[in-house]
C-alpha positions as a printed NumPy array, in Angstrom:
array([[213.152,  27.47 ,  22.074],
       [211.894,  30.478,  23.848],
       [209.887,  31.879,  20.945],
       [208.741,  28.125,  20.559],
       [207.334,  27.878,  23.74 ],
       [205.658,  31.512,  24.268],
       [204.156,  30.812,  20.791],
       [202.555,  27.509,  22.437],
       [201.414,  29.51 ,  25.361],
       [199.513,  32.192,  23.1  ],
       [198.087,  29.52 ,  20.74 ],
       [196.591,  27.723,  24.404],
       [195.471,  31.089,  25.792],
       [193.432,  31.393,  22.467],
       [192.012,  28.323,  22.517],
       [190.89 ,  28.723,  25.839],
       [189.743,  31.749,  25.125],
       [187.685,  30.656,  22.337],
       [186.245,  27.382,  24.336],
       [185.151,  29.585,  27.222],
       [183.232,  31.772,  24.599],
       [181.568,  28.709,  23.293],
       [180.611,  27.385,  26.663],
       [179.135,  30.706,  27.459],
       [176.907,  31.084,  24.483],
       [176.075,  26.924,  25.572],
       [174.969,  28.612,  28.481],
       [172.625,  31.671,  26.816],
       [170.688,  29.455,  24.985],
       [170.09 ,  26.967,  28.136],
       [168.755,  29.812,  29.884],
       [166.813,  31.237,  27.132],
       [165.208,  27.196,  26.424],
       [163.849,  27.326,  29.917],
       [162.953,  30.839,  30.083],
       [165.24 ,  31.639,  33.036],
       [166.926,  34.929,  33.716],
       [170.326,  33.812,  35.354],
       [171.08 ,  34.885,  38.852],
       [172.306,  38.047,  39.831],
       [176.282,  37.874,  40.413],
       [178.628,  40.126,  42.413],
       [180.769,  41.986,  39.667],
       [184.219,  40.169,  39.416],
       [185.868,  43.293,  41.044],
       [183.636,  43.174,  44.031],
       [184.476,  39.146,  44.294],
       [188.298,  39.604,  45.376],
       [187.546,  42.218,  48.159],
       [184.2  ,  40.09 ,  49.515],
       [186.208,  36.89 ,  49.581],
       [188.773,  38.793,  51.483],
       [185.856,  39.77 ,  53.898],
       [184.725,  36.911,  54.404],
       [188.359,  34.842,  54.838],
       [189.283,  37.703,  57.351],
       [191.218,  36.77 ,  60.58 ],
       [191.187,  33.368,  62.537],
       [187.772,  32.364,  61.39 ],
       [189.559,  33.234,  58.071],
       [192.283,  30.606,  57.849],
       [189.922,  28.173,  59.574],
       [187.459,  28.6  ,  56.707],
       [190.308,  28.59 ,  54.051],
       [191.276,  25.051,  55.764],
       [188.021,  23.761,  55.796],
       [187.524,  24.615,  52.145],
       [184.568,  26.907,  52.249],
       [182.896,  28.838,  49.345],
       [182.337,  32.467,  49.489],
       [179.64 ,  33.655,  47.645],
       [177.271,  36.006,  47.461],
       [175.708,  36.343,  51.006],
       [177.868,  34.031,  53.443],
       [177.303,  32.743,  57.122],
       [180.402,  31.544,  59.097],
       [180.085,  29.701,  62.675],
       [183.945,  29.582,  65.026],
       [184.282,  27.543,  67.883],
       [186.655,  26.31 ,  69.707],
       [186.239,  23.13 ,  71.111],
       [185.086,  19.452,  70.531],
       [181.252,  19.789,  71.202],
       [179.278,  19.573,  67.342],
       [177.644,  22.971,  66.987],
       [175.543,  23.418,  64.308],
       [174.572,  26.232,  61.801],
       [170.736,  26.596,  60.825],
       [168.838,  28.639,  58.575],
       [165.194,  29.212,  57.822],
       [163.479,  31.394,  55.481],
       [160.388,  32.629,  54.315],
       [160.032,  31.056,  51.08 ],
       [159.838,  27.03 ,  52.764],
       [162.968,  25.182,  53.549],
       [165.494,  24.773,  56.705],
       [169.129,  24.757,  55.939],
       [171.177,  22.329,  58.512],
       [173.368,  19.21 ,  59.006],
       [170.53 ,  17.   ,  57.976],
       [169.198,  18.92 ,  54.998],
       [172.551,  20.978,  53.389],
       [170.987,  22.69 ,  49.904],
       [167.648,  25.033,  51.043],
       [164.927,  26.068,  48.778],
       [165.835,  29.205,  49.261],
       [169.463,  28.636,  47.499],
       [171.863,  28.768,  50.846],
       [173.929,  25.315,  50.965],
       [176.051,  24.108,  54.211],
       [179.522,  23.48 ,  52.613],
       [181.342,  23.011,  55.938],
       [179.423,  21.144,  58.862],
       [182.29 ,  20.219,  61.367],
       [182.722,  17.765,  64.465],
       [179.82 ,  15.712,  63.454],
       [181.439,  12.721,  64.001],
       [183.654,  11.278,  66.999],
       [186.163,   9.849,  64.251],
       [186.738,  13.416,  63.029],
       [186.571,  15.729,  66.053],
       [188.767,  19.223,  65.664],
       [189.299,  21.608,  68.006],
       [189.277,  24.871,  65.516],
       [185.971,  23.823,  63.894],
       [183.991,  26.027,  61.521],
       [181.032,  25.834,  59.784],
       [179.397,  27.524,  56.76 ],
       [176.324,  28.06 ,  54.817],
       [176.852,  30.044,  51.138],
       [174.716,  31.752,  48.683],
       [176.19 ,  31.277,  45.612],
       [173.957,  33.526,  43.519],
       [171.599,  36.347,  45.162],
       [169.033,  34.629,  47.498],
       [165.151,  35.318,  47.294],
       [164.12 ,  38.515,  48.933],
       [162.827,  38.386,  52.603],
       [163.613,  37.295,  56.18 ],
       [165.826,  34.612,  56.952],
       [166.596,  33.283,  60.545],
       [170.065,  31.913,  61.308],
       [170.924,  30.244,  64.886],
       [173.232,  27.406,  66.108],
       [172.21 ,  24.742,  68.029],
       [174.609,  22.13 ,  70.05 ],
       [174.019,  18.931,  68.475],
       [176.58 ,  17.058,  70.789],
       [178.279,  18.381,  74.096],
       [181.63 ,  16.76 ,  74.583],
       [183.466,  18.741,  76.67 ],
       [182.634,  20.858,  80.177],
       [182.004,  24.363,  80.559],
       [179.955,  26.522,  78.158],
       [181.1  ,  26.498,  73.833],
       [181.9  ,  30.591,  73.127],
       [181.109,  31.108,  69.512],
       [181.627,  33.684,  66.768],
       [178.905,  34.629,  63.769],
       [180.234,  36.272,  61.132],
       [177.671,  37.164,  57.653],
       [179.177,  38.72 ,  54.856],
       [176.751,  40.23 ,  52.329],
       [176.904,  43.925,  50.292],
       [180.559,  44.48 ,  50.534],
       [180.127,  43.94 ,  54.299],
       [181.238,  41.915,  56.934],
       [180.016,  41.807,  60.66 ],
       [181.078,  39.224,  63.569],
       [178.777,  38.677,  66.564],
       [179.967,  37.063,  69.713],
       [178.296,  34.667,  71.952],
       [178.997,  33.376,  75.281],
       [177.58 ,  30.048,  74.945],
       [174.316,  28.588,  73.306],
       [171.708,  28.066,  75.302],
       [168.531,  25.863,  74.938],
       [165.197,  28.376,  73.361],
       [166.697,  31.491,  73.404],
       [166.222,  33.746,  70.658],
       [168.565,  36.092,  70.026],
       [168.584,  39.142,  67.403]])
């Protein structure tokens, strides 16, 4: 029964093999039909240590909760209370990445947008905007706005980007109304 079944395993792993060959080459010539080059990807190496990055520590497990991508440039927001912050993004190339618009022109897409709503309010919320494939070159502009106060005090908030094997967290003490911050 044993040789049975690992011969049934072997046979599947081949025929997967084989299908996700297929789909590939299904994927060459959609590329080459519309004369596109596809997208720049992290080598599958780099992927495990990058996800890792970016699921690092609190904001981490939050994100891993929440369900967010990783991808190739990624933009977290922690907070930790009810009021609805929310993540923003602008670039150069036309486009503003937010609650109300979630896929940008420039590629980015807002996978996570938490506390919108009073009927699903979380005190551990995160947010998250991901770059599945290498974005266009230039400047992009990221801040977070508070969409809805619901509690006193000021809202304390972590940024964390991941992007070339890299990882960096800013802190902020609260948001406050035009303020630009670098």
């Amino acid at each position: 029964k044993a040789a049975i079944a690992t011969a049934l395993h072997e046979e599947k792993e081949r025929s997967a093999r084989r299908s996700d060959r297929a789909a590939f080459k299904r994927m060459e010539r959609v590329y080459a039909s519309a004369e596109l080059e596809p997208e720049p990807q992290l080598p599958s190496r780099a992927v495990s240590a990058h996800t890792a990055l970016a699921h690092a520590g609190e904001m981490g497990a939050r994100l891993r909760a929440a369900g967010a991508r990783v991808g190739h440039i990624t933009c977290s927001l922690m907070w930790s209370n009810t009021d609805d912050l929310d993540l923003h993004c602008e670039s150069e190339i036309g486009g503003h990445i937010s609650w109300l618009v979630r896929k940008g022109k420039c590629g980015g897409h807002l996978d996570v947008d938490m506390n919108a709503s009073e009927h699903s309010v979380n005190e551990t919320p995160v947010e998250n905007i991901v770059w599945d494939t290498a974005p266009p070159p230039g400047c992009y502009r990221i801040w977070v706005e508070n969409n809805t106060a619901r509690s006193d005090g000021p809202t304390p908030f972590v940024v964390r980007l991941t992007m070339d094997g890299k990882s960096q967290d800013k802190d902020f003490p609260d948001v406050r109304e035009l303020e630009s911050v670098d």
